[in-house]
PAMIKOL-31600 format. One record per residue: x, z, y of N, C-alpha, C, O in turn; residue in one letter. Coordinates in nm, 4 decimals, decimal comma. Layout:
BEGIN
+----------+----------+----------+----------+----------+----------+----------+----------+----------+----------+----------+----------+------+
!     n_xx !     n_zz !     n_yy !    ca_xx !    ca_zz !    ca_yy !     c_xx !     c_zz !     c_yy !     o_xx !     o_zz !     o_yy ! resn !
+----------+----------+----------+----------+----------+----------+----------+----------+----------+----------+----------+----------+------+
!        X !        Z !        Y !        X !        Z !        Y !        X !        Z !        Y !        X !        Z !        Y !    a !
...
+----------+----------+----------+----------+----------+----------+----------+----------+----------+----------+----------+----------+------+
***
This chain:
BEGIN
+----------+----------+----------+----------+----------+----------+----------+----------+----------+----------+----------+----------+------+
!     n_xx !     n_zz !     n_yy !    ca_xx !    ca_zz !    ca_yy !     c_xx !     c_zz !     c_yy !     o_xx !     o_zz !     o_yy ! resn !
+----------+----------+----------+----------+----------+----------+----------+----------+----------+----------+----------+----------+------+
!   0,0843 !   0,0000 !  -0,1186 !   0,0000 !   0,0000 !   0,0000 !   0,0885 !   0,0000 !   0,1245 !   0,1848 !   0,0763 !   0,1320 !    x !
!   0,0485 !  -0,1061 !   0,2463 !   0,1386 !  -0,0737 !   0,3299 !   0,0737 !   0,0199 !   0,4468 !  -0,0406 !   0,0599 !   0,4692 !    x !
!   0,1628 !   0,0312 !   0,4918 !   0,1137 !   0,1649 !   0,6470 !   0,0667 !   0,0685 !   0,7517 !   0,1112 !  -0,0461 !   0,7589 !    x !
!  -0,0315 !   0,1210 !   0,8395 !  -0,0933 !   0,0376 !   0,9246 !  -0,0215 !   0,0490 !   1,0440 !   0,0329 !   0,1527 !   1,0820 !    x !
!  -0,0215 !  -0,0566 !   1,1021 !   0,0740 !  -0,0733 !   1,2353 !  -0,0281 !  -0,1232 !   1,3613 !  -0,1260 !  -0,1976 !   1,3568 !    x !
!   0,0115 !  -0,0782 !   1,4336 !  -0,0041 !  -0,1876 !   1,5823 !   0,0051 !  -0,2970 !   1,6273 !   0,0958 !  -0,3784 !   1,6100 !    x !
!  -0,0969 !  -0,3069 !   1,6935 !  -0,0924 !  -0,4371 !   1,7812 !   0,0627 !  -0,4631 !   1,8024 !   0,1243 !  -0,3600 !   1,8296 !    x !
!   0,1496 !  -0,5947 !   1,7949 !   0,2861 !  -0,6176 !   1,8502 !   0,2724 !  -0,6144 !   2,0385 !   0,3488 !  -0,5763 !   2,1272 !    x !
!   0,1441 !  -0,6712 !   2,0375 !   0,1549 !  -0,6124 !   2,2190 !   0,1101 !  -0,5279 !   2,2729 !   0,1247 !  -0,5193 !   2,3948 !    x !
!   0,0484 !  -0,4470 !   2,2111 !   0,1072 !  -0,3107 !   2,2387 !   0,1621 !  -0,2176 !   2,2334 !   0,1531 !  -0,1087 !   2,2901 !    x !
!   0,2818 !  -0,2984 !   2,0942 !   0,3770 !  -0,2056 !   2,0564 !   0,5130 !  -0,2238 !   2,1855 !   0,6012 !  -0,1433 !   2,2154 !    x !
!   0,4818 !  -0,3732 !   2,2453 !   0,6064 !  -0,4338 !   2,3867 !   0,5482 !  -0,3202 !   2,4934 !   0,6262 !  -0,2626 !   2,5692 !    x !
!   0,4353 !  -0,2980 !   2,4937 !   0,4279 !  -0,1580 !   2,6347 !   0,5004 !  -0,0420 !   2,6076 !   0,5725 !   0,0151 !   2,6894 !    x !
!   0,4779 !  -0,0025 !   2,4750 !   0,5879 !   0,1110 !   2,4475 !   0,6892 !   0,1259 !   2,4851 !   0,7396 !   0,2233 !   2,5410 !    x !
!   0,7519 !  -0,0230 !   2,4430 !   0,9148 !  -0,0329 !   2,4283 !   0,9327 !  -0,0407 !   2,5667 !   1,0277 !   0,0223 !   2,6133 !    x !
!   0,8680 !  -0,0989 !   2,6350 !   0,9100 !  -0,0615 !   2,8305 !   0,8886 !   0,0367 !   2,8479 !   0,9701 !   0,0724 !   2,9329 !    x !
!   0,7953 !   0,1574 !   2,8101 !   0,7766 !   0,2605 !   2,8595 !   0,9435 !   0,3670 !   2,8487 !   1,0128 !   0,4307 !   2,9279 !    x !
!   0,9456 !   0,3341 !   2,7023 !   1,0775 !   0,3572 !   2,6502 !   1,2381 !   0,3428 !   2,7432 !   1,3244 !   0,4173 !   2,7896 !    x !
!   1,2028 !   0,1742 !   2,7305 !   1,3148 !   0,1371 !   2,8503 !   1,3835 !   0,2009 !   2,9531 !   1,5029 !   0,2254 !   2,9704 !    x !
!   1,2345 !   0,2332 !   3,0483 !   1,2264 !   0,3227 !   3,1819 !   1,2223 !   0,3891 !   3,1596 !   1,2926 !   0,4477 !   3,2419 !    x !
!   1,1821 !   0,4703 !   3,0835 !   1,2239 !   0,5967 !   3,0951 !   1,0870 !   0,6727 !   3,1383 !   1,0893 !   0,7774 !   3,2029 !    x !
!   0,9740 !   0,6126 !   3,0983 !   0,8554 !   0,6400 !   3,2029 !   0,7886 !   0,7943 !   3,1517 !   0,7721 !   0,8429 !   3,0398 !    x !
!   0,7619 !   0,8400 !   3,2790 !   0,6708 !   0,9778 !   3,2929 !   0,5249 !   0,9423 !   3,1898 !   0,4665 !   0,8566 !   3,2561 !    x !
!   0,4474 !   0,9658 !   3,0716 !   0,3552 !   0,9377 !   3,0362 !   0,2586 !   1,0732 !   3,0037 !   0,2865 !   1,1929 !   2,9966 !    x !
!   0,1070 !   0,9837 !   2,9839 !   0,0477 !   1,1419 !   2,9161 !  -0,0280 !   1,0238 !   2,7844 !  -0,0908 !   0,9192 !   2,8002 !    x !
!   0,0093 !   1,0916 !   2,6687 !  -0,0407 !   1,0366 !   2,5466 !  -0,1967 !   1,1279 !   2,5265 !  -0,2182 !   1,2459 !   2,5541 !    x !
!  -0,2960 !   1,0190 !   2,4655 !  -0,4304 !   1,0898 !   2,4386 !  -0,4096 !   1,0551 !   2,2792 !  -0,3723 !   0,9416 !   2,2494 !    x !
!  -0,4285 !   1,1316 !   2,1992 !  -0,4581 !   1,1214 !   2,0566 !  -0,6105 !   1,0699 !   2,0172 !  -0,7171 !   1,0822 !   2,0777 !    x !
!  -0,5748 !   1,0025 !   1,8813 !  -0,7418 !   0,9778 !   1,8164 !  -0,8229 !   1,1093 !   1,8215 !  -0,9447 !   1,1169 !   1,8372 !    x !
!  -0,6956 !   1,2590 !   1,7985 !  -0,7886 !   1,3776 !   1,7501 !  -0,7918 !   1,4186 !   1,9080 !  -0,7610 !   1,5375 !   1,9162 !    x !
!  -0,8128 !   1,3740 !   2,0095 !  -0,8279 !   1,4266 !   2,1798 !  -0,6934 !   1,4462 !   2,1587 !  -0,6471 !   1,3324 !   2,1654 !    x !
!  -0,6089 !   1,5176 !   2,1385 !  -0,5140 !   1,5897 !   2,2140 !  -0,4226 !   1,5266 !   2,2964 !  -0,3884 !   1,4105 !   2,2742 !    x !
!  -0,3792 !   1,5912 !   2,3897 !  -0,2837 !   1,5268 !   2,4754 !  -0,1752 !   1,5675 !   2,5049 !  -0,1575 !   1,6887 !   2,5172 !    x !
!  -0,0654 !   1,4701 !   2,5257 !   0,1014 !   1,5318 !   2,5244 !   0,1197 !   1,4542 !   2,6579 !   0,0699 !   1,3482 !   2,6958 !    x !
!   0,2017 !   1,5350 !   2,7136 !   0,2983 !   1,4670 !   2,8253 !   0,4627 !   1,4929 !   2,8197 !   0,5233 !   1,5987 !   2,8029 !    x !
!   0,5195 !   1,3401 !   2,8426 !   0,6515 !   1,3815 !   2,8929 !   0,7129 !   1,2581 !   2,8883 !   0,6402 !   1,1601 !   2,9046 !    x !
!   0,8523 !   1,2383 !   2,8663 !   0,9097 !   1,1197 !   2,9273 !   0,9555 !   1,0692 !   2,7865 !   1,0090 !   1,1224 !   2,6892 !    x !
!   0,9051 !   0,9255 !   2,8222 !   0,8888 !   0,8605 !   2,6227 !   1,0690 !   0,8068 !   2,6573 !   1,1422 !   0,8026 !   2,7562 !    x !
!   1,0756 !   0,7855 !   2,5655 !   1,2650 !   0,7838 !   2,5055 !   1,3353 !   0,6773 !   2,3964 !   1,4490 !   0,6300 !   2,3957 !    x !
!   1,2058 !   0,6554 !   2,2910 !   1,2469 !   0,6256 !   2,2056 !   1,1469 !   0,5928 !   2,0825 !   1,0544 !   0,6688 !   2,0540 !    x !
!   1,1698 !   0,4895 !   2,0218 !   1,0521 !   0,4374 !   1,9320 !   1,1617 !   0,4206 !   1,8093 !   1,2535 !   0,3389 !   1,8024 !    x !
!   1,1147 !   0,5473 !   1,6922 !   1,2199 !   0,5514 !   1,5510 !   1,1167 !   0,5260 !   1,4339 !   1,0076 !   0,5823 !   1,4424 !    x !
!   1,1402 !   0,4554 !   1,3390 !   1,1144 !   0,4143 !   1,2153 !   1,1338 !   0,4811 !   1,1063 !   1,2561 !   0,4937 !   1,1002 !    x !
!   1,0754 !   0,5441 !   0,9941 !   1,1015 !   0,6231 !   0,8996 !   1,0846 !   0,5254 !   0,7498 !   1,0216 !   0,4206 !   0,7356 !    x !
!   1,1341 !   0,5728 !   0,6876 !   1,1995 !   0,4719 !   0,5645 !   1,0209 !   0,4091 !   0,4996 !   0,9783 !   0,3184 !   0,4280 !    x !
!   0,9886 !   0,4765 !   0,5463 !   0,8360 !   0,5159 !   0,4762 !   0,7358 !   0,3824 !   0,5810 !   0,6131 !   0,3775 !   0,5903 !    x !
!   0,8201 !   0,3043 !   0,6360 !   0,7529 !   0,1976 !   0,7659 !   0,6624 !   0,2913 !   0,8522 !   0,5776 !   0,2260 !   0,9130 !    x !
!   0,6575 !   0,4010 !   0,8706 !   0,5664 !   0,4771 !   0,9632 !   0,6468 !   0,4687 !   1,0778 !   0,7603 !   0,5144 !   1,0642 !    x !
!   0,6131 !   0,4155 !   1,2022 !   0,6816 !   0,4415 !   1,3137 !   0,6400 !   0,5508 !   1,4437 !   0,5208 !   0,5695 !   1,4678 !    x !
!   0,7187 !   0,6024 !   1,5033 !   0,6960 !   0,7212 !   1,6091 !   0,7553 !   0,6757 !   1,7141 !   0,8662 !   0,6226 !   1,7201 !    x !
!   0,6335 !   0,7099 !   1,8510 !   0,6918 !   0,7672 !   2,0219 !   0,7750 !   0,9036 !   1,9775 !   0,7488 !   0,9997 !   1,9053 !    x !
!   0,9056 !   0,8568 !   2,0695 !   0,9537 !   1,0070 !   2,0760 !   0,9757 !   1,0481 !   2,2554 !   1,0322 !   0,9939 !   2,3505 !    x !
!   0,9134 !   1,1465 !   2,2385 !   0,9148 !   1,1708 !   2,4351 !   0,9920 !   1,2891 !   2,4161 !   1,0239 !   1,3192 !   2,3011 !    x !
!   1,0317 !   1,3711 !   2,5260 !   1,0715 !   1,4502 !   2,5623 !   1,0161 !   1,5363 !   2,6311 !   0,9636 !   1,4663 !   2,7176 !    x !
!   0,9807 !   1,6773 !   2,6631 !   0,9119 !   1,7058 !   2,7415 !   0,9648 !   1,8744 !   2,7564 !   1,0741 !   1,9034 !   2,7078 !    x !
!   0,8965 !   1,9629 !   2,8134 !   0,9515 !   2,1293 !   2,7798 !   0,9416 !   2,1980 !   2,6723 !   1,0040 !   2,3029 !   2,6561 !    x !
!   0,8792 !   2,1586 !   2,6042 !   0,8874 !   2,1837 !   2,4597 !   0,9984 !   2,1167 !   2,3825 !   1,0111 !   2,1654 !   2,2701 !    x !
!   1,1207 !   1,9747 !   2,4232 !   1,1807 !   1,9582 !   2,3747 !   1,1440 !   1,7942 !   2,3257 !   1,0660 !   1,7190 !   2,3842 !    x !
!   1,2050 !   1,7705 !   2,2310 !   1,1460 !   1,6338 !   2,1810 !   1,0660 !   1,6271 !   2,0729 !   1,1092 !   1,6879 !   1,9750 !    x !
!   0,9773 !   1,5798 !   2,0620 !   0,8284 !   1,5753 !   1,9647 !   0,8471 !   1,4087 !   1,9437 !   0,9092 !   1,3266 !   2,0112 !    x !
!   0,7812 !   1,3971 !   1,8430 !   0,7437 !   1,2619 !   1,7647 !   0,6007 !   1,2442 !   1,7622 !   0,5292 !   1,3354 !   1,7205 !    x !
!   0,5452 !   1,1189 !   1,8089 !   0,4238 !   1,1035 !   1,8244 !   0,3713 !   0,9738 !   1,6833 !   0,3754 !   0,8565 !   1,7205 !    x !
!   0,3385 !   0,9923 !   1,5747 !   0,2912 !   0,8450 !   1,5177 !   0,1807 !   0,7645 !   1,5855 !   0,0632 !   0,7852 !   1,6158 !    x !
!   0,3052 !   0,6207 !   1,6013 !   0,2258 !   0,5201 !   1,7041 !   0,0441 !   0,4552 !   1,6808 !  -0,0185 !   0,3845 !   1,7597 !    x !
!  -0,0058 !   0,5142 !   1,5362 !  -0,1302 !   0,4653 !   1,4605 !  -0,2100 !   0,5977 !   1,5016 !  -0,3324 !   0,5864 !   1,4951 !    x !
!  -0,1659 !   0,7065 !   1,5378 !  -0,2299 !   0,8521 !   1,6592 !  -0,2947 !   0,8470 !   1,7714 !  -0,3759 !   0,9245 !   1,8219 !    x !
!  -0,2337 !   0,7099 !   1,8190 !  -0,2223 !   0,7121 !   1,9857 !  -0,3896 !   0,6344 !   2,0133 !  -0,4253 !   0,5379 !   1,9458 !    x !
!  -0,4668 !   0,6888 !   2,1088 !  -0,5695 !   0,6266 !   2,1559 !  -0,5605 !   0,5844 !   2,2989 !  -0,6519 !   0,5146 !   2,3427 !    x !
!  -0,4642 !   0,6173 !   2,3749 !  -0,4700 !   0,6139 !   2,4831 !  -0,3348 !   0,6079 !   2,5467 !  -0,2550 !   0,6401 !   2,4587 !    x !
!  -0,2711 !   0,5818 !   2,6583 !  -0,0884 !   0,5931 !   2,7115 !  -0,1407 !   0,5537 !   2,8447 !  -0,1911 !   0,4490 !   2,8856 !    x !
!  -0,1062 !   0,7021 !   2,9175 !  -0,1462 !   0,6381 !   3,0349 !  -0,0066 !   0,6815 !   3,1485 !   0,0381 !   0,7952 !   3,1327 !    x !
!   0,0460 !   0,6114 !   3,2365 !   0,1854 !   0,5973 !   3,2955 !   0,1683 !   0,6828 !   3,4301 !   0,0872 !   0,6780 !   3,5226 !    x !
!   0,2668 !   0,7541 !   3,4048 !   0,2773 !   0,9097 !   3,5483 !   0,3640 !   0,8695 !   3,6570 !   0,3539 !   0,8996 !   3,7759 !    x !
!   0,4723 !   0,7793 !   3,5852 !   0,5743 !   0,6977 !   3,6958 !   0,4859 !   0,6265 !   3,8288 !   0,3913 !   0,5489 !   3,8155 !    x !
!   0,5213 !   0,6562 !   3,9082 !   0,4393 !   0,5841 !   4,0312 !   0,5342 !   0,4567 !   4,0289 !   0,6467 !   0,4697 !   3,9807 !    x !
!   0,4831 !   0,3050 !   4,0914 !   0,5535 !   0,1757 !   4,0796 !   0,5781 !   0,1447 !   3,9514 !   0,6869 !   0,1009 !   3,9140 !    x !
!   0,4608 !   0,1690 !   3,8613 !   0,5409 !   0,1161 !   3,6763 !   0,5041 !  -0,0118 !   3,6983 !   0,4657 !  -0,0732 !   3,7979 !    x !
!   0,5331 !  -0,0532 !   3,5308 !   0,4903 !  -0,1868 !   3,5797 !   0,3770 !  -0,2213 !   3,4878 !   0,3339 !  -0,3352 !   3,4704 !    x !
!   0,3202 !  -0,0801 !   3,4140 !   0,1864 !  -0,1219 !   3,3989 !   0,1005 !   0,0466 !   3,4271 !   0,1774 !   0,1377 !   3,4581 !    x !
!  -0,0087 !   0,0723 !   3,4190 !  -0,0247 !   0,1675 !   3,4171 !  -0,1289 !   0,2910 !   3,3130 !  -0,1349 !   0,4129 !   3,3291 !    x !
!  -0,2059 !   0,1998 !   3,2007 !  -0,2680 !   0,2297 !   3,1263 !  -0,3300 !   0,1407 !   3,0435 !  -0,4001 !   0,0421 !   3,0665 !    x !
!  -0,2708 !   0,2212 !   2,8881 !  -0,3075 !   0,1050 !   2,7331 !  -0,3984 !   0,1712 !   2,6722 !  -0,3876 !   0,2916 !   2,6495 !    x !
!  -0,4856 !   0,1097 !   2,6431 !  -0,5392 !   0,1978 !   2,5235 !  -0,5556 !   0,1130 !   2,3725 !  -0,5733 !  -0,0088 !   2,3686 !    x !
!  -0,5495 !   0,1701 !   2,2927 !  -0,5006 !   0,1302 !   2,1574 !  -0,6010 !   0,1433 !   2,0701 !  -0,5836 !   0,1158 !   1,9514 !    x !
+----------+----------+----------+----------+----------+----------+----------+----------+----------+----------+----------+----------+------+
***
């Protein structure tokens, strides 16, 4: 069975969010919401892929098939809200 993935264009908003370095607040399928500065998009052997942000809690892993919502805190981004 394979693991379900994302849209590829909206997996390219990530990877800019990533890029920049951008301020975000993630909404989950289950509501919840995280904020902090996304960093990094890592792959686990298992094809499951994760947002990794940073935030005061440190760095957390978000699975990208979680996400319902990414909305951009950076003022001048160059987009400002995906939903998935």
């Amino acid at each position: 069975m394979t693991q379900p993935i994302i849209d590829c264009e909206l997996h390219d908003y990530i990877e800019v969010a990533c890029m920049y370095g951008y301020q975000v607040r993630l909404v989950l399928k289950n509501q919840q919401i995280i904020e902090g500065q996304a960093k990094d998009i890592v792959t686990t052997a298992e094809k499951r892929e994760f947002l990794v942000i940073e935030n005061e809690q440190g760095r957390q892993q978000v699975e990208l098939i979680t996400l319902d919502k990414m909305q951009v805190l950076t003022t001048n981004a160059k987009f400002n809200e995906i939903f998935f």
